[in-house]
N, C-alpha and C positions, 0 to 999 in steps of 0.2 A: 548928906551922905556922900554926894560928888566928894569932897576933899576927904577922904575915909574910905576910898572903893582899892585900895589894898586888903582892906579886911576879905573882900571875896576871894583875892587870893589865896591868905590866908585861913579860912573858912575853907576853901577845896586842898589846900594841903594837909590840912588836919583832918579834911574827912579821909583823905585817900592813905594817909598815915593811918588811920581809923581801920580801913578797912585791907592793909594791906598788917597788919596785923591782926586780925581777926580771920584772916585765912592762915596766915604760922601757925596761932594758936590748934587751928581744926586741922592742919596739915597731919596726913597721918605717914608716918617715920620707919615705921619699925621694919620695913626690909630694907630701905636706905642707908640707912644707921651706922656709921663706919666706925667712930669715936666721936670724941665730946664735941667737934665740929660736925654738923648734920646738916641736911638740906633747911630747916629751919634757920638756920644763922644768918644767912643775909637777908631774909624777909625780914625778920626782930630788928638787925641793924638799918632797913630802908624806911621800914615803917617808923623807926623811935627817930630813926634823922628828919623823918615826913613832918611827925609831931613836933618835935624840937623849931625844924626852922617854921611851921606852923607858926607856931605859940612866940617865938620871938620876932618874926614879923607884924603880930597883933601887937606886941606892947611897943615897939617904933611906930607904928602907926599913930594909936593912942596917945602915945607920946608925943606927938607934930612932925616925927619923921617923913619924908616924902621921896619918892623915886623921882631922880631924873629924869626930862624925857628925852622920848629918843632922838638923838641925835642924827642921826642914819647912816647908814652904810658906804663906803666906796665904792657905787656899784653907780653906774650910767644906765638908765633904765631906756634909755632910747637904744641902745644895743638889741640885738633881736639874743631871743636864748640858746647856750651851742646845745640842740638835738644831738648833733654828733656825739659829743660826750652819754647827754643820757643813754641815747639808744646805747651805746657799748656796753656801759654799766649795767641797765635790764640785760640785756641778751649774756653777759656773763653772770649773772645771778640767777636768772634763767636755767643756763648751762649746768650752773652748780648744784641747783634744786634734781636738775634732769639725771647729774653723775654723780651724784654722792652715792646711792644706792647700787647701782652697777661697779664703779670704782672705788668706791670710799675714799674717807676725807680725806686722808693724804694727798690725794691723784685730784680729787675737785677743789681741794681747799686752795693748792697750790696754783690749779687754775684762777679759782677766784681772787686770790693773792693779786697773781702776775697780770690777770687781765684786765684788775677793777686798779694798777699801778698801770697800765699801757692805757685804761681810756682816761687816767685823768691825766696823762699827758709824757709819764719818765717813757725816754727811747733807749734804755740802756737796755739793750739785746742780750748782752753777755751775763749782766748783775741779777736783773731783776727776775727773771726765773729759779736762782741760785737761793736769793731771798725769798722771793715765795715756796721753795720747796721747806728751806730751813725754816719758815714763819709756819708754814701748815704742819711739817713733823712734831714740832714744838706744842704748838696748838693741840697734837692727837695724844701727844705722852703726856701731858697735863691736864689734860679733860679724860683720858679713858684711865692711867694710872693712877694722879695723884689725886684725883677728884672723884673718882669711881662714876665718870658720867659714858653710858658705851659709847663709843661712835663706831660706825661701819668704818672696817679694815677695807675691805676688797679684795681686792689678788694680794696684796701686801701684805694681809692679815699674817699670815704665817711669819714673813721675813720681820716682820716688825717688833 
């Protein structure tokens, strides 16, 4: 079975395919329901792709297909890990979690934008709050209009 331990791969894609359709099917709709695209549609599409590349990863197997291995990464593991980045990263996702509900998306998303773009490293002062603002408004007209998903307004509610 060692030269055939893809198949467990494939076995937990198809279960999760399995059961990531089996919750669409029981999903229940009917206040969500906007037109013929509904909150069902990308669980059916995640779950038949689960299944799919399931099922055709078992017959490459079966067949003598074989995964590469891995080659590894470009990473020098005698390097110590930069903290500094994580901790900024927590602490503005953190923050986010902390002001969505006082401020709404707009005002936290744009923070988590600009913040989680300042700790992985861009120093453009001028740019990147300009783009986080335009990437979160973006983000709240396309999830609260076109998608019918609410997100908290905050003070902006009205203006928006």
């Amino acid at each position: 079975m060692r030269e055939h331990s893809e198949l467990g791969v494939s076995a937990l894609l198809f279960a999760l395919g399995a059961l990531v359709l089996t919750d669409a099917f029981t999903m229940s709709v009917d206040i969500a329901q906007r037109g013929p695209i509904g909150p069902r549609t990308v669980p059916f599409v995640v779950g038949a792709g689960l299944l799919l590349v399931g099922a055709l990863l078992a017959v490459d197997v079966l067949r003598g297909g074989r995964g590469e291995a891995e080659g590894g990464e470009d990473v020098d593991l005698d390097e110590p890990a930069d903290w500094r980045t994580v901790l900024l990263l927590t602490g503005v996702f953190l923050a986010t979690a902390v002001l969505i509900g006082p401020l709404g998306f707009p005002a936290a998303g744009a923070l988590l934008f600009w913040g989680s773009a300042y700790a992985l490293g861009s120093r453009h002062l001028g740019r990147d709050p300009l783009i986080a603002a335009g990437l979160s408004l973006l983000t709240y007209f396309v999830f609260d209009n076109l998608l019918g998903v609410p997100l908290p307004g905050g003070p902006l509610m009205g203006v928006l």
